[in-house]
PyMOL Python script that loads the backbone (N, CA, C, O; Angstrom):
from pymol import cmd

cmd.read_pdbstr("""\
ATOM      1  N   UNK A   1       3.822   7.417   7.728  1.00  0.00           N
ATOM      2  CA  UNK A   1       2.973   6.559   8.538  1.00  0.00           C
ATOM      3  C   UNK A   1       3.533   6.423   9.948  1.00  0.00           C
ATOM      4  O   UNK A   1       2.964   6.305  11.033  1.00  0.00           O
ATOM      5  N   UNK A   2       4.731   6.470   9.631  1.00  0.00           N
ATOM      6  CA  UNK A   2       5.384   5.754  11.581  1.00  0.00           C
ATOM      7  C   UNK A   2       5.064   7.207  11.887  1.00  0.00           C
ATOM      8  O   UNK A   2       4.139   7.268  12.697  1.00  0.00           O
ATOM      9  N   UNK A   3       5.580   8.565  11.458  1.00  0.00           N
ATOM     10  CA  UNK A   3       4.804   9.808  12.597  1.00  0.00           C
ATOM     11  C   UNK A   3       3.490   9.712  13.277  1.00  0.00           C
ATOM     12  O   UNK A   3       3.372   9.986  14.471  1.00  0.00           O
ATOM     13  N   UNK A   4       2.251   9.230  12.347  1.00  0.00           N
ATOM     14  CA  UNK A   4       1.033   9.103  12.883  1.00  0.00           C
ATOM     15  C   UNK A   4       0.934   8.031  13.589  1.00  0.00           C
ATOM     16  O   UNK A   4      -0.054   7.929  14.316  1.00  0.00           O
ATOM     17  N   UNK A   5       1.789   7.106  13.564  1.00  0.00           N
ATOM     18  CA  UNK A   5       1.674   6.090  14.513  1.00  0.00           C
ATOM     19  C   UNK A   5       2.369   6.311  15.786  1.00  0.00           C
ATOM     20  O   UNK A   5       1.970   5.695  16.775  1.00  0.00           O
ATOM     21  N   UNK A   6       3.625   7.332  15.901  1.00  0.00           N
ATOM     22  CA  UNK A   6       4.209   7.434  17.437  1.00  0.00           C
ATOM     23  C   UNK A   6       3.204   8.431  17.803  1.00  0.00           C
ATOM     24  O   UNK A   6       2.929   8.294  18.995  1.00  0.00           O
ATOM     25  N   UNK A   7       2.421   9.560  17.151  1.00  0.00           N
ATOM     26  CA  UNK A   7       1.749  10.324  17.933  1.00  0.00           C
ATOM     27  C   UNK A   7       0.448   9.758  18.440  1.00  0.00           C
ATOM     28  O   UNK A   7      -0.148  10.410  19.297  1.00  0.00           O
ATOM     29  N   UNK A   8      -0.308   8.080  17.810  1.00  0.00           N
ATOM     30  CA  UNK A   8      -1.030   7.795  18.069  1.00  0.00           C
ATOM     31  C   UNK A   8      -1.928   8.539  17.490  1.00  0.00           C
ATOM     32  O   UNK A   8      -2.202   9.471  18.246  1.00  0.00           O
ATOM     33  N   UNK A   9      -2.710   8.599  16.207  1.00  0.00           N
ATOM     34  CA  UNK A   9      -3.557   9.743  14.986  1.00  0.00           C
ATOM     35  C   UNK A   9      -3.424   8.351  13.843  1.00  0.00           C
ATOM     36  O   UNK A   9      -3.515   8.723  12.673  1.00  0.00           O
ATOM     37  N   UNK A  10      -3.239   6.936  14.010  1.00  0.00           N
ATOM     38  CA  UNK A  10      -3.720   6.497  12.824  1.00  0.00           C
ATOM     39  C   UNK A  10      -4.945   6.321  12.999  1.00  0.00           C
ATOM     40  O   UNK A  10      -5.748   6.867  12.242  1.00  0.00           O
ATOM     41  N   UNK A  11      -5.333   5.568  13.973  1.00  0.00           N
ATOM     42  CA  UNK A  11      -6.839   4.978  14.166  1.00  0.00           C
ATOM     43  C   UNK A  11      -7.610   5.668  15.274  1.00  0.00           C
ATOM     44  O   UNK A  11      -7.218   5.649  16.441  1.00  0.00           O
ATOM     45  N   UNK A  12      -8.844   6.346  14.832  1.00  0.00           N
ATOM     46  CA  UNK A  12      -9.970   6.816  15.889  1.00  0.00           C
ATOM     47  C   UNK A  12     -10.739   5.862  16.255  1.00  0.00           C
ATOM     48  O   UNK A  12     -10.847   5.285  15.173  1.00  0.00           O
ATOM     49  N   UNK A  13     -11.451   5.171  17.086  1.00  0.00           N
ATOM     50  CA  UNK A  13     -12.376   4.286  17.304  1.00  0.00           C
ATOM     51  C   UNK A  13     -13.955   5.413  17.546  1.00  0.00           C
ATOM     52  O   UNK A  13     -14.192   6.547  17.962  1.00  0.00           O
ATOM     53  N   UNK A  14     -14.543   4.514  17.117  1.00  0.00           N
ATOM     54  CA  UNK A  14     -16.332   5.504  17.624  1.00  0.00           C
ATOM     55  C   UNK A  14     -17.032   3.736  17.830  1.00  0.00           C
ATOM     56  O   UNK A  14     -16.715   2.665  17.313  1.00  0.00           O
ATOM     57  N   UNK A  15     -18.204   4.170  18.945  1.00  0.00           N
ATOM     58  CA  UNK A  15     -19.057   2.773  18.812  1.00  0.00           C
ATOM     59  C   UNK A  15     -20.668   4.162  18.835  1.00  0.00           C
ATOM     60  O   UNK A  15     -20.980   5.302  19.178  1.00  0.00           O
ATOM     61  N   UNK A  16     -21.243   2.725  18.092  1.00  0.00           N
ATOM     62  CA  UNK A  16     -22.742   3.662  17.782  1.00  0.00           C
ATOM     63  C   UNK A  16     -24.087   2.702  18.105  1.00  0.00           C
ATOM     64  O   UNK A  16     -24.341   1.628  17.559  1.00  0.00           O
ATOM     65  N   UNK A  17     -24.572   3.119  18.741  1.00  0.00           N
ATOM     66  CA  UNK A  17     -25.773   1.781  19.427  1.00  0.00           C
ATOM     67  C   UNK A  17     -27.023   1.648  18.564  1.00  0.00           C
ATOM     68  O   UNK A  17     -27.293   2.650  17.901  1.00  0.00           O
ATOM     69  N   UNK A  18     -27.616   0.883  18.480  1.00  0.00           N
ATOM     70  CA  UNK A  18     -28.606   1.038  17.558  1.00  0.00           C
ATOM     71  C   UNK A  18     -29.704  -0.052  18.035  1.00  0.00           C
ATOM     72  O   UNK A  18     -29.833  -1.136  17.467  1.00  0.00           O
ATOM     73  N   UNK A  19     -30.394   0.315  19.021  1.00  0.00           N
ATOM     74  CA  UNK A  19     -31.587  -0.745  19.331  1.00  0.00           C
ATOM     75  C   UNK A  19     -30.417  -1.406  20.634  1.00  0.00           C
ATOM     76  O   UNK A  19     -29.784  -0.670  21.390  1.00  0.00           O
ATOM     77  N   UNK A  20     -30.337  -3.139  20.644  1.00  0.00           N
ATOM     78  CA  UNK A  20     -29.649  -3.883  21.820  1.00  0.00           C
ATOM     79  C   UNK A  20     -28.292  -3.964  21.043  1.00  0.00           C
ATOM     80  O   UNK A  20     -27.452  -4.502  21.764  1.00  0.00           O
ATOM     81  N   UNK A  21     -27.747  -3.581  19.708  1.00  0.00           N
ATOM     82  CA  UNK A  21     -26.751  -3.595  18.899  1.00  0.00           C
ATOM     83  C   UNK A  21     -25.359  -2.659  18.897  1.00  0.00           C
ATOM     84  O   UNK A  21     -25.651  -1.474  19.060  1.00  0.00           O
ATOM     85  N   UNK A  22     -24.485  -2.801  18.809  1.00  0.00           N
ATOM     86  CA  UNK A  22     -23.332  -2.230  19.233  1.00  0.00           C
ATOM     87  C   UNK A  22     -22.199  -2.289  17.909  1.00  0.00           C
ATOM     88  O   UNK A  22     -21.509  -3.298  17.766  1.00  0.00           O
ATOM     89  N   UNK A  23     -22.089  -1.215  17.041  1.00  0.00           N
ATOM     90  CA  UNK A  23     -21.359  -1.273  16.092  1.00  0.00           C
ATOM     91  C   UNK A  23     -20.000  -0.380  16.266  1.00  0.00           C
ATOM     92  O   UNK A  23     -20.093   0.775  16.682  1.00  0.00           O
ATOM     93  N   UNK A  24     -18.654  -0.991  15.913  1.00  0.00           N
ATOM     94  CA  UNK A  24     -17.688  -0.443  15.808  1.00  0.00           C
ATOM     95  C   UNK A  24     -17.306   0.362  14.589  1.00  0.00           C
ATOM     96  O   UNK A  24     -17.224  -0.164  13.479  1.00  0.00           O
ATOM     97  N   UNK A  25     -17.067   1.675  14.810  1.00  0.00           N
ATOM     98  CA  UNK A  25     -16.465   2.235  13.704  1.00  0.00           C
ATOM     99  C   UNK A  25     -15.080   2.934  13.285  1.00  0.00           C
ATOM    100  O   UNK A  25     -14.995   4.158  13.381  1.00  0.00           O
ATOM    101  N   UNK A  26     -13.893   2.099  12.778  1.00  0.00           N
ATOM    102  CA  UNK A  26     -13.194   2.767  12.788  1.00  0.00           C
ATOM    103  C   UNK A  26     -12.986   3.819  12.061  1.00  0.00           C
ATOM    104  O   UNK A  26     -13.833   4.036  11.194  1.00  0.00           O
ATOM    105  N   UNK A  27     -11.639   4.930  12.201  1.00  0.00           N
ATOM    106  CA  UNK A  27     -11.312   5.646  11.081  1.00  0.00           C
ATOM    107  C   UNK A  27      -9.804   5.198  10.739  1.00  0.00           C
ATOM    108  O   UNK A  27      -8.974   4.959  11.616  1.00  0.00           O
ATOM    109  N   UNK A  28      -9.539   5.110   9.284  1.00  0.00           N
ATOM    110  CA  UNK A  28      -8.097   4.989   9.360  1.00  0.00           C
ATOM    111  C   UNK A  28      -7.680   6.063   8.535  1.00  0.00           C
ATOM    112  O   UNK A  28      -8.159   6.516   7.495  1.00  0.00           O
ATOM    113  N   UNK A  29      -6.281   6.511   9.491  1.00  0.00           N
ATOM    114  CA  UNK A  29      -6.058   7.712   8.565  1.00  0.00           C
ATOM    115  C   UNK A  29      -4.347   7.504   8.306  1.00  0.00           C
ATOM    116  O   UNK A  29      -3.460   7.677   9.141  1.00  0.00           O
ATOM    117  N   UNK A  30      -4.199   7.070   6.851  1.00  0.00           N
ATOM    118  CA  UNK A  30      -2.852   6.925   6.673  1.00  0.00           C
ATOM    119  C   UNK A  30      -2.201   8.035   5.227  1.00  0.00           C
ATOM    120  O   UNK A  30      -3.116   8.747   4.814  1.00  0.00           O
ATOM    121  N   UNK A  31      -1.160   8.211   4.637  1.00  0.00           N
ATOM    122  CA  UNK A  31      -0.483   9.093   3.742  1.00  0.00           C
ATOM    123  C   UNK A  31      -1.058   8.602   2.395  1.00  0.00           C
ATOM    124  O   UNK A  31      -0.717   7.447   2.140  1.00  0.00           O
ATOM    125  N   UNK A  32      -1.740   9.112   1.593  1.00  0.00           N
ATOM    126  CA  UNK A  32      -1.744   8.496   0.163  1.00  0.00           C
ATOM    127  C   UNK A  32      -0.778   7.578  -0.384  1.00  0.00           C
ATOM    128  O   UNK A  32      -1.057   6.448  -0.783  1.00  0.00           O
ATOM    129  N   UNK A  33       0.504   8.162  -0.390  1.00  0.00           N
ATOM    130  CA  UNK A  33       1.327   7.442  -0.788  1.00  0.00           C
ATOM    131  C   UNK A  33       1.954   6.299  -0.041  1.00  0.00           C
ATOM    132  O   UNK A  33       2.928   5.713  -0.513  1.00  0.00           O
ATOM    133  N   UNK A  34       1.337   5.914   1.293  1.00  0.00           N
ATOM    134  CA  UNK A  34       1.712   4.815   1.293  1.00  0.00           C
ATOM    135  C   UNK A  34       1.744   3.449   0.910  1.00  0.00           C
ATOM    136  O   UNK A  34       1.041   3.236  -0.078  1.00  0.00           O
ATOM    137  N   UNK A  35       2.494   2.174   1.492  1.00  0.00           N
ATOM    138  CA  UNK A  35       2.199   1.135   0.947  1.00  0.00           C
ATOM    139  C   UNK A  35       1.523   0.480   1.341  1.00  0.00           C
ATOM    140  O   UNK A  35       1.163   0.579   2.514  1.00  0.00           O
ATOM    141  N   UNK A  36       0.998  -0.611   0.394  1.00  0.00           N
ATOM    142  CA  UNK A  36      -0.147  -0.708   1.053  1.00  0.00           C
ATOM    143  C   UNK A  36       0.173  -2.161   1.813  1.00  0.00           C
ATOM    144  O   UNK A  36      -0.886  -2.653   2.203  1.00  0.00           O
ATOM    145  N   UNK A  37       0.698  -2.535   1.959  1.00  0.00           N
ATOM    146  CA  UNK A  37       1.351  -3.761   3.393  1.00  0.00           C
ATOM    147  C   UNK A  37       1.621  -3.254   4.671  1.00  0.00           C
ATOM    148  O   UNK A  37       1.508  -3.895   5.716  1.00  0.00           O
ATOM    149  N   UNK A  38       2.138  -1.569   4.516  1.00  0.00           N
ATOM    150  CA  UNK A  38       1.877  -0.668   5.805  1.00  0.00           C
ATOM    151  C   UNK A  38       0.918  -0.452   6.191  1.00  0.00           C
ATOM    152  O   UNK A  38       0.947  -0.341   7.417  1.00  0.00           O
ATOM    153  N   UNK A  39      -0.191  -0.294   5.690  1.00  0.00           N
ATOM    154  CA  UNK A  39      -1.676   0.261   5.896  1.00  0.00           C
ATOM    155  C   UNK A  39      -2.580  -1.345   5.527  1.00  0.00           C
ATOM    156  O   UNK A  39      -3.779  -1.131   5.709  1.00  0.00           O
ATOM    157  N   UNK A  40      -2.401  -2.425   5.200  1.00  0.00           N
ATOM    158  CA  UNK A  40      -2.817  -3.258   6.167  1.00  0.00           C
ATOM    159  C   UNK A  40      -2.681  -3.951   7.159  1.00  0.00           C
ATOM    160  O   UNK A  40      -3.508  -4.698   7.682  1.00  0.00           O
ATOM    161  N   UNK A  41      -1.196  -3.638   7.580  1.00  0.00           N
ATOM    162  CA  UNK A  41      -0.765  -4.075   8.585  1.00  0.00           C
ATOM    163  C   UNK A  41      -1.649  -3.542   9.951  1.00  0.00           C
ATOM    164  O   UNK A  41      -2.235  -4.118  10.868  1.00  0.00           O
ATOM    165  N   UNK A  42      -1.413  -2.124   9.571  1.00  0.00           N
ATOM    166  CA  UNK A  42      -2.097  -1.205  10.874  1.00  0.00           C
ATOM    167  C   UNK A  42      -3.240  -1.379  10.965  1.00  0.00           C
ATOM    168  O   UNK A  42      -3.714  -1.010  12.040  1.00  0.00           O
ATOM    169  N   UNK A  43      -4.264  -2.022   9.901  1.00  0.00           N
ATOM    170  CA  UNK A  43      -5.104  -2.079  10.203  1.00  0.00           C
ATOM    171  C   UNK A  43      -5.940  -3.708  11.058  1.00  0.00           C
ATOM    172  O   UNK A  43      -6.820  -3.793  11.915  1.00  0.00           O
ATOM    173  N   UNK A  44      -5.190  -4.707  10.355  1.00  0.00           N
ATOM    174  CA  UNK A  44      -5.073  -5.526  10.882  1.00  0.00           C
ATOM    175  C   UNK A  44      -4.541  -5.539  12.821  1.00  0.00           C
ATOM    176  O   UNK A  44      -5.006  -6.266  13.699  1.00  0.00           O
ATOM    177  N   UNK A  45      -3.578  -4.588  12.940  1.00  0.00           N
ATOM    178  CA  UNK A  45      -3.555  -4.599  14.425  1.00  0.00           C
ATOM    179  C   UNK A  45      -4.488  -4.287  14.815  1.00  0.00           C
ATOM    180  O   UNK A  45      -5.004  -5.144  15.533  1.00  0.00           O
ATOM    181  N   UNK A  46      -5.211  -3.122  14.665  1.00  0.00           N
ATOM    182  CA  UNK A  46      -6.389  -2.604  15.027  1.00  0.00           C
ATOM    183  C   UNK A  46      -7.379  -3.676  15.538  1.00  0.00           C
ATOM    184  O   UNK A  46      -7.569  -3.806  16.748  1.00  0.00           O
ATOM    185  N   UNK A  47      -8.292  -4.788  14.212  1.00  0.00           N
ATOM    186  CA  UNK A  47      -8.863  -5.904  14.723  1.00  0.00           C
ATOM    187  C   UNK A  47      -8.491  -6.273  15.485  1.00  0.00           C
ATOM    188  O   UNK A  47      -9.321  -6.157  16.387  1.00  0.00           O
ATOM    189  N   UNK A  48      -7.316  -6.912  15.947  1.00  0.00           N
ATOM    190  CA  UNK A  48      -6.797  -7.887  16.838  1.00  0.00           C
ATOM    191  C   UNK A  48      -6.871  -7.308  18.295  1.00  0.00           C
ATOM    192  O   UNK A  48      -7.051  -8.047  19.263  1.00  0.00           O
ATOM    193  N   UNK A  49      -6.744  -6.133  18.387  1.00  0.00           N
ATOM    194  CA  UNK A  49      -6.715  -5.582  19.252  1.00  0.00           C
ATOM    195  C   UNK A  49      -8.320  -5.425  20.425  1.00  0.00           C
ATOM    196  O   UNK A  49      -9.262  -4.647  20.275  1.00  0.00           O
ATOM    197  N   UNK A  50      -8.129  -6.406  21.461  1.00  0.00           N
ATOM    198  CA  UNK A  50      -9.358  -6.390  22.123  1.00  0.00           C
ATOM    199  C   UNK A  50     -10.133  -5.261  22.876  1.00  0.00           C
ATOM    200  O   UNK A  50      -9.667  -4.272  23.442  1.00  0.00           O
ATOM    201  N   UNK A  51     -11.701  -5.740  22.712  1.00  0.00           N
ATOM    202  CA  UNK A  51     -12.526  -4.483  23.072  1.00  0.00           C
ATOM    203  C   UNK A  51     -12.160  -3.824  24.290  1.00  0.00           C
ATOM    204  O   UNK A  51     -12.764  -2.815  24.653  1.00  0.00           O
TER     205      UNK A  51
END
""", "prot")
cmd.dss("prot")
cmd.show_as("cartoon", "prot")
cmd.util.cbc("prot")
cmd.orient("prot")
């Protein structure tokens, strides 16, 4: 997980419009075997992280 995180490859962002509507889509891309307090952590930054 920390490789994809120093190269910056955990999270893709996409936004997709739909009418006056604006949806975020992430991707998360972490190791199968990780844990999973690592991979909600990262994802949790992600939210927090402003538009």
């Amino acid at each position: 997980m920390e490789s994809l995180r120093q190269r910056g490859r955990t999270v893709h962002r996409a936004y997709v419009g739909f009418g006056s509507r604006r949806v975020k889509l992430l991707l998360l891309a972490v190791p199968m075997h990780n844990q999973l307090e690592d991979t909600l952590a990262t994802l949790a930054e992600e939210f927090r992280r402003p538009e």
